[in-house]
N, C-alpha and C positions, 0 to 999 in steps of 0.2 A: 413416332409415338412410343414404339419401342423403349427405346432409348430413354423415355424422359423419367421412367419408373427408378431403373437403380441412379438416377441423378435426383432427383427428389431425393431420396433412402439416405444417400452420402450426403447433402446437404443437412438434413435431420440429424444424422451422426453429428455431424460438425457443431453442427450450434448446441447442441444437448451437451457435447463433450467440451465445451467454451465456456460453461456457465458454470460458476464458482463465487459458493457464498462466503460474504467478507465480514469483519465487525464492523457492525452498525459506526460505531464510532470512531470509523477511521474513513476519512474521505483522500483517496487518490485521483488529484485532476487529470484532465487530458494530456497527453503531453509527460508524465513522470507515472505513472502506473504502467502494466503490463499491458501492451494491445497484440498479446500475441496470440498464436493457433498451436502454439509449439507441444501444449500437454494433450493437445488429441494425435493418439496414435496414427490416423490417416494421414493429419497433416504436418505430422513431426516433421520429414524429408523436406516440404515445402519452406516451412516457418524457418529452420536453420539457414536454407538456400536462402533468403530473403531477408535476412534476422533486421536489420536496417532498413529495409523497405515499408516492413510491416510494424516498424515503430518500439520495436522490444523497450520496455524498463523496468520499474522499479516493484518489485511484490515486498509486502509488510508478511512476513511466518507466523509472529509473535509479539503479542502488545503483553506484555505482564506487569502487574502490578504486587505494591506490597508496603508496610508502614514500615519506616525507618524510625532507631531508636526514638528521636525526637516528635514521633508519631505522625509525619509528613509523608503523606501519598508518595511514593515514588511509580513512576514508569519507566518502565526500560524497554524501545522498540526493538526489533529483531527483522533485517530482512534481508532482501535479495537484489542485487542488480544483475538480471538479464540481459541488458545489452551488453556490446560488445564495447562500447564508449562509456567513460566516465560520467553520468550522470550527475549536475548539480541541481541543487533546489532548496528551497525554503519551505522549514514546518512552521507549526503554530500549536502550542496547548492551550485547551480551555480546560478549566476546572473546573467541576459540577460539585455542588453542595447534595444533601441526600435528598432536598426537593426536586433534585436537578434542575436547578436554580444555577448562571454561573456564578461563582467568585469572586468575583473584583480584585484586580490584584494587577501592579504595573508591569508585573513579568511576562505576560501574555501577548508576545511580540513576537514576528516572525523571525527565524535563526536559519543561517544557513549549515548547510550540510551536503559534501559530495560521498558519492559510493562508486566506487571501480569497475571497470565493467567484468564482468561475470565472475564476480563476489561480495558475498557477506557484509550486511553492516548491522552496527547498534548504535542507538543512542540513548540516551538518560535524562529523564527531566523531574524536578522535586517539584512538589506541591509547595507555594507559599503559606498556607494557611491550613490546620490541621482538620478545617469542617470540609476539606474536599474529598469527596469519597468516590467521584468516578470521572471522566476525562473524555473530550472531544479532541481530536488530532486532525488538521485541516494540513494539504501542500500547497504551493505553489510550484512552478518552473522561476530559479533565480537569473533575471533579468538585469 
C-alpha cells in the first residue's frame, strides 16, 4: 500500500505532462501524429528507448496564414517528424468562407506528402477562391 502513493503521483505527472493543446483546425489521425511520452521529463529516457514501439510521428509547429497579392488565402504548414522512419501521408484542405461555410472548389483533394524522419517539413496550399477566409486540414496515412 506503500508503494501505490508515489505510483499514483508519477502517473499524474505523466498524463498532465502528455497533454498538449493543438489548433482546432488541424486534425492529426492515428497513425501520422505524435503518440509519444518523449516531452515529459520522466519519461524522456523511456520514449527514446522505445521511439518505434511507441509509435513516434508527425507534430504540425505552425499553420500560418496570409493574402497573396492576387488576394488568395494562402497556408503554409510547418512541422516535425519524430520518428526515426520517413513518414508518408495524405493531407486534404478545406476552405471556409467567413460564415464558415465550406467553399466549393475541385481543388480539395487529398495530396500526398513525405517528411524524413527526425526533420522539418513545410508545405503550401492557395485558396482558390478569394471569399476563403479560414481553413480545415484533415491527414490520412498514404495507403
Amino acid at each position: 500500500m506503500k508503494r501505490l502513493g508515489p505510483i499514483l503521483i508519477a502517473l499524474v505527472v505523466v498524463a498532465c505532462g502528455c497533454y498538449k493543446q493543438q489548433d482546432s483546425r488541424i486534425h492529426l489521425r492515428e497513425g501520422i501524429r505524435s503518440d509519444t511520452l518523449d516531452g515529459n521529463i520522466v519519461t524522456r529516457p523511456v520514449g527514446r528507448a522505445f521511439s518505434d514501439l511507441i509509435g513516434e510521428g508527425l507534430e504540425i509547429t505552425h499553420a500560418i496564414t496570409s493574402r497573396n497579392d492576387a488576394g488568395l488565402l494562402e497556408l503554409q504548414v510547418q512541422g516535425y517528424n519524430r520518428s526515426h522512419r520517413t513518414k508518408r501521408f495524405r493531407y486534404r484542405v478545406e476552405w471556409l468562407d467567413e460564415s464558415g461555410l465550406l467553399v466549393t472548389t475541385k481543388t480539395s483533394v487529398w495530396l500526398r506528402m513525405s517528411a524524413m524522419g527526425k526533420s522539418p517539413f513545410i508545405f503550401k496550399v492557395v485558396a482558390p477562391r478569394p471569399e476563403a477566409v479560414d481553413f480545415r486540414l484533415d491527414t490520412r496515412k498514404w495507403e
